[in-house]
Every structure is written in structure tokens, then in C-alpha cells.
C-alpha positions as CSV (number, residue, x, y, z in Angstrom):
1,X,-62.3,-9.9,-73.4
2,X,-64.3,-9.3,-76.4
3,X,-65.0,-7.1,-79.3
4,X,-67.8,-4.6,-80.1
5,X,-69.0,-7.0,-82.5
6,X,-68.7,-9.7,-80.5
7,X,-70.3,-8.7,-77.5
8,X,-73.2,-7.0,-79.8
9,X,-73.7,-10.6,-81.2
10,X,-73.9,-11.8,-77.7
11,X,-76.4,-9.3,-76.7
12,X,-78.4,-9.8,-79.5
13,X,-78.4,-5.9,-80.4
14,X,-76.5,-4.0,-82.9
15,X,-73.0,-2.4,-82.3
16,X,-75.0,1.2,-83.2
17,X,-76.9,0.1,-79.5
18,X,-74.1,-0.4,-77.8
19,X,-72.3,2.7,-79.1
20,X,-75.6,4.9,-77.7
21,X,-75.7,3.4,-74.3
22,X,-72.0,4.3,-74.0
23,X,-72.7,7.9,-74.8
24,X,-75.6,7.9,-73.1
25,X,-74.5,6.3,-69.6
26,X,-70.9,8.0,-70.1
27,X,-68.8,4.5,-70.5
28,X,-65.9,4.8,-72.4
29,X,-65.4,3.0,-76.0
30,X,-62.7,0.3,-76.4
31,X,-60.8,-1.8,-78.9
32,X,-61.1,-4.9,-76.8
33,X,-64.0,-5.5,-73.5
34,X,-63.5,-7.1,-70.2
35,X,-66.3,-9.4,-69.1
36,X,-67.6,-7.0,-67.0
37,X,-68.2,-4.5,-69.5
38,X,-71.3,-6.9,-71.2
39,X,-72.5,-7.8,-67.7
40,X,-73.4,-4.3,-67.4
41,X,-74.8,-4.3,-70.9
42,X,-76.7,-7.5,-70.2
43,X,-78.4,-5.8,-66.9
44,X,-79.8,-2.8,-68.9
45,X,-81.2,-4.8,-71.6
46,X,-82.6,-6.9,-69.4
47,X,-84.3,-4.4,-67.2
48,X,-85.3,-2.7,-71.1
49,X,-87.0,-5.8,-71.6
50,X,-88.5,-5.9,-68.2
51,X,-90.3,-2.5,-68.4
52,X,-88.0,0.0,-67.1
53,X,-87.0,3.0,-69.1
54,X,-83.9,4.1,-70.1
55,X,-84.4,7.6,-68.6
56,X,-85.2,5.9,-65.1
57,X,-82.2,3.6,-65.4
58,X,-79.7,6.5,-66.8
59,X,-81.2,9.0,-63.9
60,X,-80.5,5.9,-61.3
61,X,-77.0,5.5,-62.6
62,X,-76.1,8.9,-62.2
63,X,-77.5,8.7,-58.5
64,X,-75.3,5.0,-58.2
65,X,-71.6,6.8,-59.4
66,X,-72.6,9.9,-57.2
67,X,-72.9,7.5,-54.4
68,X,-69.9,5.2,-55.4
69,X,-67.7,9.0,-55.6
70,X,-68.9,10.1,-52.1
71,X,-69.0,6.9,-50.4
72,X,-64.7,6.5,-52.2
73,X,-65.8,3.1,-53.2
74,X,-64.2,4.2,-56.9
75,X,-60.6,2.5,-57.1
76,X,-60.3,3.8,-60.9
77,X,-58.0,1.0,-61.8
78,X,-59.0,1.0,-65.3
79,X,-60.9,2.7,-67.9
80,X,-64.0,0.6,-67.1
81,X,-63.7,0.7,-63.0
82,X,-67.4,1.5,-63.2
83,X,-68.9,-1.6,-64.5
84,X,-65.7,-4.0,-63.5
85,X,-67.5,-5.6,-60.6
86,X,-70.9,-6.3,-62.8
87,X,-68.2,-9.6,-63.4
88,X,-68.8,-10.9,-59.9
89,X,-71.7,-12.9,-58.8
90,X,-74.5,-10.1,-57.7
91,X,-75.7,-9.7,-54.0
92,X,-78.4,-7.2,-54.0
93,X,-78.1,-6.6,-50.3
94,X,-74.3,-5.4,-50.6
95,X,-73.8,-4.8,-54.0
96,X,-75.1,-1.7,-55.8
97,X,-77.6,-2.4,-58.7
98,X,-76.1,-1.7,-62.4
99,X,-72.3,-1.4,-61.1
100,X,-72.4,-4.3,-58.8
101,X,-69.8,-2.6,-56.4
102,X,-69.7,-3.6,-53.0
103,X,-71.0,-1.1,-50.9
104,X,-68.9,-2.3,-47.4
105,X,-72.3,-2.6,-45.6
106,X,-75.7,-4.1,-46.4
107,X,-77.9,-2.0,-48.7
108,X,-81.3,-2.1,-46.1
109,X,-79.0,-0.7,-43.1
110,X,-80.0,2.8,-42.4
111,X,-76.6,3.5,-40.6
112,X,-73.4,4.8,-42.2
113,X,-70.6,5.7,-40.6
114,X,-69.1,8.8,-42.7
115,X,-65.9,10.1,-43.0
116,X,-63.7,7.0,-43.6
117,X,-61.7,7.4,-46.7
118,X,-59.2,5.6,-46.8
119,X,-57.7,6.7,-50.6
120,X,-55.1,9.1,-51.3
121,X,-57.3,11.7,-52.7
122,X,-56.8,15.5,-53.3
123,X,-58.2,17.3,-50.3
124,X,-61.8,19.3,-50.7
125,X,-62.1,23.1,-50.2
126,X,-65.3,22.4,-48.5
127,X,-67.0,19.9,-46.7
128,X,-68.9,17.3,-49.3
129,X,-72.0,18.1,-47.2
130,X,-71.7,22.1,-47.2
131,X,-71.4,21.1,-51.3
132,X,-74.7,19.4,-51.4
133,X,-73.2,15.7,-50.9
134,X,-74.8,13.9,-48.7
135,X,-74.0,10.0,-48.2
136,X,-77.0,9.2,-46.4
137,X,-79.6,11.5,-48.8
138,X,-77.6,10.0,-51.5
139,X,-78.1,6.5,-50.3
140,X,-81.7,7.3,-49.2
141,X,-82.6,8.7,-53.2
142,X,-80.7,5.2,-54.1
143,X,-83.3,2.7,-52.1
144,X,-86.0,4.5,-53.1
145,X,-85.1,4.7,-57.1
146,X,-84.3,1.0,-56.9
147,X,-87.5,0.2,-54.9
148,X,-89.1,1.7,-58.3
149,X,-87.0,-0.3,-59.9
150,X,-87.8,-3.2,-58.3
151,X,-91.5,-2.7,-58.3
152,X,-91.5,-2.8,-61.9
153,X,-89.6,-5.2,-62.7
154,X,-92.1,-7.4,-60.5
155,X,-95.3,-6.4,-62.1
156,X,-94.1,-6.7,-65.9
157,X,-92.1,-10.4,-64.7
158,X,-95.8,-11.7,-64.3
159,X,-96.6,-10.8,-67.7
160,X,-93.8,-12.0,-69.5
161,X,-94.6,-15.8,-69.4
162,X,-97.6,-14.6,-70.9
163,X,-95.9,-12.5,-74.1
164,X,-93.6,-14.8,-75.0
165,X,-95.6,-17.5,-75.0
166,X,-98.1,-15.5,-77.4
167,X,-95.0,-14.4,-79.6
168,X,-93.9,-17.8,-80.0
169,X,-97.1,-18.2,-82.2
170,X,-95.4,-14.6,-83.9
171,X,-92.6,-16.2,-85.2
């Protein structure tokens, strides 16, 4: 658990950064951060720094917790159930990108059994498919945002031997 200030030392931004990501990606502000919480942080500066934008990573993460709510993998257990996971060790074939929740099913598979919600949940007026949720569009908008992703991150990681060597001579 660590502090604003503390984790913004960590990250090597200021606490004003952190404070605009929250607003920006809807996390909530705390006294006192879990582990997690940073992890999270870490992965968008990291993908900043590896080319992607911010509006391509805040439009993937509001396609990732529209998945996480249809697919019930959202146990809401704290204020900061959405980035809780990012503590555990990552496995891109089961884990989702930025929130690092398990998925129950490897990421590639193009099957997905629907309808297995197990949580004690208020009951829906209509179907989440007659609503416009569908799991498997959902999941199929996922892959290919992260395959952008992805693809990015590749083309700018073979460049950026390159720049830091050259900004080494910068500072």
C-alpha cells in the first residue's frame, strides 16, 4: 500500500498525472494504494512510452470493463476491483490486457459458452443481447483493439534501443 506521492515517485510522474488518468480512465482516488493500483499505472505509462495513445488505451479499457461486466468476471470486492489483479503475474493468453483479470478461458479461443453467471446479480429486463451486449462481438472488438495494440508496441520496441541510446548523449 502506498501513497499518491509515493507511488508518483515510483512512477516517475507527478501526482497531477496520476490524478488525470484517474479521471480520465474512471479509477477512483484514495488515501492509501494497494499494489495493484501502480501495476495498472505502470502498464499505461509504459505502453505511453511505447507509442500508444492515451485515446486508444482509454477507448480499449472501456471495451475491457464492458467485457469484464458482461462476461460477470467483476467480483467488486473493493473500490479498486478493476485494477486488483494487475498485482498478479500477467498471462496474456488468459488474462485481459490493462486489468489483468482472468478471463476463465484462453484469450485466442473463439468459443464462449454464454450464459453462466454464477453471481447473485439483480435480474435484467431484457436479454444483454436484445440490449446490444454481445460477449462474443465484445470479445471479438477486444482481440482486434489489442492486436493494434500489440502491433505497436512491436514496431516502436525496435526503435527504442535506438532513442535511448541517442538520449543518453542528451543528458
Amino acid at each position: 500500500m502506498k501513497s499518491m506521492k509515493l507511488m508518483a515517485e515510483g512512477l516517475g510522474r507527478p501526482a497531477v498525472w496520476i490524478a488525470g488518468v484517474q479521471k480520465r480512465f474512471g479509477l477512483p482516488g484514495l488515501e492509501i494504494y494497494p499494489e495493484g493500483y501502480e501495476s495498472f499505472l505502470r502498464k499505461i505509462v509504459h505502453l505511453r512510452v511505447l507509442g500508444v495513445s492515451e485515446e486508444t488505451l482509454r477507448e480499449f479499457w472501456a471495451v475491457e470493463r464492458k467485457l469484464i461486466e458482461v462476461l460477470h468476471l467483476d467480483p467488486q470486492s473493493s473500490p479498486t476491483w478493476m485494477v486488483d489483479a494487475c498485482a498478479y503475474p500477467a498471462d496474456p493468453d488468459r488474462r485481459l490486457l490493462l486489468s489483468n483479470i482472468d478471463l476463465g478461458f484462453p484469450l485466442p479461443a473463439t468459443d464462449l459458452q454464454i450464459g453462466l453467471n454464477f453471481a447473485a446479480s439483480a435480474p435484467e429486463l431484457f436479454a444483454g443481447k436484445e440490449m446490444g451486449e454481445d460477449a462474443l462481438r465484445l470479445l471479438s472488438d477486444y482481440r482486434t483493439r489489442l492486436t493494434a495494440i500489440r502491433s505497436t508496441v512491436a514496431s516502436e520496441s525496435l526503435i527504442l534501443p535506438a532513442a535511448v541510446k541517442w538520449g543518453k548523449g542528451l543528458v
